[in-house]
C-alpha positions as CSV (number, residue, x, y, z in Angstrom):
1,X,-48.0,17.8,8.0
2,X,-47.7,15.2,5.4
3,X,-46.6,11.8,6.5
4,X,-45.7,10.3,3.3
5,X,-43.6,12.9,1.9
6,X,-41.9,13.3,5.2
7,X,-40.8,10.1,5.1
8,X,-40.0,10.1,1.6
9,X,-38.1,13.0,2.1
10,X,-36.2,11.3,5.1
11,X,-35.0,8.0,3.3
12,X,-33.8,9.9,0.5
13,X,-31.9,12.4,3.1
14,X,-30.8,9.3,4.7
15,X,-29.6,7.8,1.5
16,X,-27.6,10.5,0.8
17,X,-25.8,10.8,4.1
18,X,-25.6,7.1,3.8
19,X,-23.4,7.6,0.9
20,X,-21.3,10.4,1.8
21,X,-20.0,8.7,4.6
22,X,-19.3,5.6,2.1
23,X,-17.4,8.0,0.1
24,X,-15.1,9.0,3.2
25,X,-14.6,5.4,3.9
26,X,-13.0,5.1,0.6
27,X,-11.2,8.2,0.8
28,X,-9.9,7.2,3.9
29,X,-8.8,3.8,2.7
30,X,-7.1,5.3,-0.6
31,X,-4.9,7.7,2.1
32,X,-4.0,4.6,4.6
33,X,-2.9,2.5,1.2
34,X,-1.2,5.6,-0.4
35,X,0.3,5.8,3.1
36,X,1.7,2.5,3.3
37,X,3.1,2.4,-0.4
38,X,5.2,5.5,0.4
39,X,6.3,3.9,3.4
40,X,7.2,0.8,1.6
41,X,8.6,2.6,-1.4
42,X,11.1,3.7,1.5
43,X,11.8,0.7,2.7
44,X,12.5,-0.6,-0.6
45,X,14.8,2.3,-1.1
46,X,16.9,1.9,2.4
47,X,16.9,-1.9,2.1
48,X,18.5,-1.8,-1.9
49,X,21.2,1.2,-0.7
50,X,22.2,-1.1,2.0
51,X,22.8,-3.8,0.1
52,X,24.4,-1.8,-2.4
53,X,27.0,-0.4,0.0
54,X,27.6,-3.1,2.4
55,X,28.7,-6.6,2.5
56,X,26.0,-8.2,4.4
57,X,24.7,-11.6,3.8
58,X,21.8,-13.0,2.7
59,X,20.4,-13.1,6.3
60,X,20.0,-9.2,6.0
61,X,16.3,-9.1,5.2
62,X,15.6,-11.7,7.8
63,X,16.8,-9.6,10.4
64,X,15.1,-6.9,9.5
65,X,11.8,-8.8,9.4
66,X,12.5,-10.2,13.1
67,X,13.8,-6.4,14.4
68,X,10.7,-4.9,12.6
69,X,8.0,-7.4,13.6
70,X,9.2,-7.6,17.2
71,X,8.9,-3.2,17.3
72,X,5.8,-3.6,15.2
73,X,3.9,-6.6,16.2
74,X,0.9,-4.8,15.4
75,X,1.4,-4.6,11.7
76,X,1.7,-7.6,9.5
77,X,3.6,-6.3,6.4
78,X,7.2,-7.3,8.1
79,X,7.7,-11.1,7.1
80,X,10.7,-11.9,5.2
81,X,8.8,-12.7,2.6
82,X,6.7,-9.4,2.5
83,X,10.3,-7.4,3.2
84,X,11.7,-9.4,0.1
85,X,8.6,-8.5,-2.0
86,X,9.1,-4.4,-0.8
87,X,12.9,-4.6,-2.2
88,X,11.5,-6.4,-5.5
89,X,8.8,-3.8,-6.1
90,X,10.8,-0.6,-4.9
91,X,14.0,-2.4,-7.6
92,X,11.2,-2.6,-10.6
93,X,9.6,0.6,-10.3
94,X,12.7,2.7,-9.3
95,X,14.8,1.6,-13.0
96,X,11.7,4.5,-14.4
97,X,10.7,6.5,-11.0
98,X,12.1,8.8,-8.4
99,X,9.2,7.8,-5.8
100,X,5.8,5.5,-6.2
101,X,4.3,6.5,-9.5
102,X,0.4,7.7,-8.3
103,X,-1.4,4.8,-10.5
104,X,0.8,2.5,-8.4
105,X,-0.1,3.9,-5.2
106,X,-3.5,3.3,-5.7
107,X,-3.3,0.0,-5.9
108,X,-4.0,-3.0,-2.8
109,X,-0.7,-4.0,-2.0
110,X,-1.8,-7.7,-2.7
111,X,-2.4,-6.1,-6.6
112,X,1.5,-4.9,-6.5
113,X,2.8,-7.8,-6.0
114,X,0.8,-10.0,-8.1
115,X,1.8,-7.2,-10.8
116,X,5.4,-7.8,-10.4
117,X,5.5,-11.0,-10.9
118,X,3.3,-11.3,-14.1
119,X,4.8,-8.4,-15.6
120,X,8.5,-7.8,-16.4
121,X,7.5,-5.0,-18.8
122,X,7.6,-2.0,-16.4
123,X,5.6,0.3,-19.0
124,X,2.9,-2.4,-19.8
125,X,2.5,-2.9,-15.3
């Protein structure tokens, strides 16, 4: 048995398993962020019928940052800020699309919002 090509033979198996389970990392990152755009795209949605319909003040999205962070403590998208910045991007997007556009929903949250507030233009963001 040859001890050299075995082991060249092993790192470059190893490389390549090495990189397939990179490439499932960053599938499964694309999902969870695909994931939590459509959830927010949702949220977006309720949050600007609501306000559409109803005659509630401008406390409304603070209390639904406090009732969501208290059943959700676990997950730190539910400031008031953040829950302002969901109605803002759900209200630019939703003037040209039905749900989140697929270029969109691969984007970092943290790239959204940056994008909406740079960009008025919805076809050039």
């Amino acid at each position: 048995m040859n001890t050299e090509l075995n082991t060249f033979e092993y790192k470059k198996w190893i490389e390549e398993l090495k990189s397939k389970i990179h490439s499932a990392k960053r599938k499964i990152a694309y999902s969870i962020n695909s994931q939590l755009l459509e959830m927010y795209w949702e949220i977006g949605k309720d949050i600007s019928g609501k306000q559409e319909k109803s005659e509630w003040g401008s406390k409304f999205i603070e209390q639904i940052a406090l009732e969501l962070k208290h059943e959700f403590p676990e997950i730190k998208g539910f400031s008031r800020r953040n829950i302002y910045a969901i109605r803002q991007w759900y209200k630019f997007y939703s003037t040209k699309y039905q749900f989140v556009p697929q270029s969109v929903a691969q984007l970092p949250w943290g790239h959204n919002r940056l994008i909406i507030t740079k960009i008025k233009d919805i076809d050039e963001a």
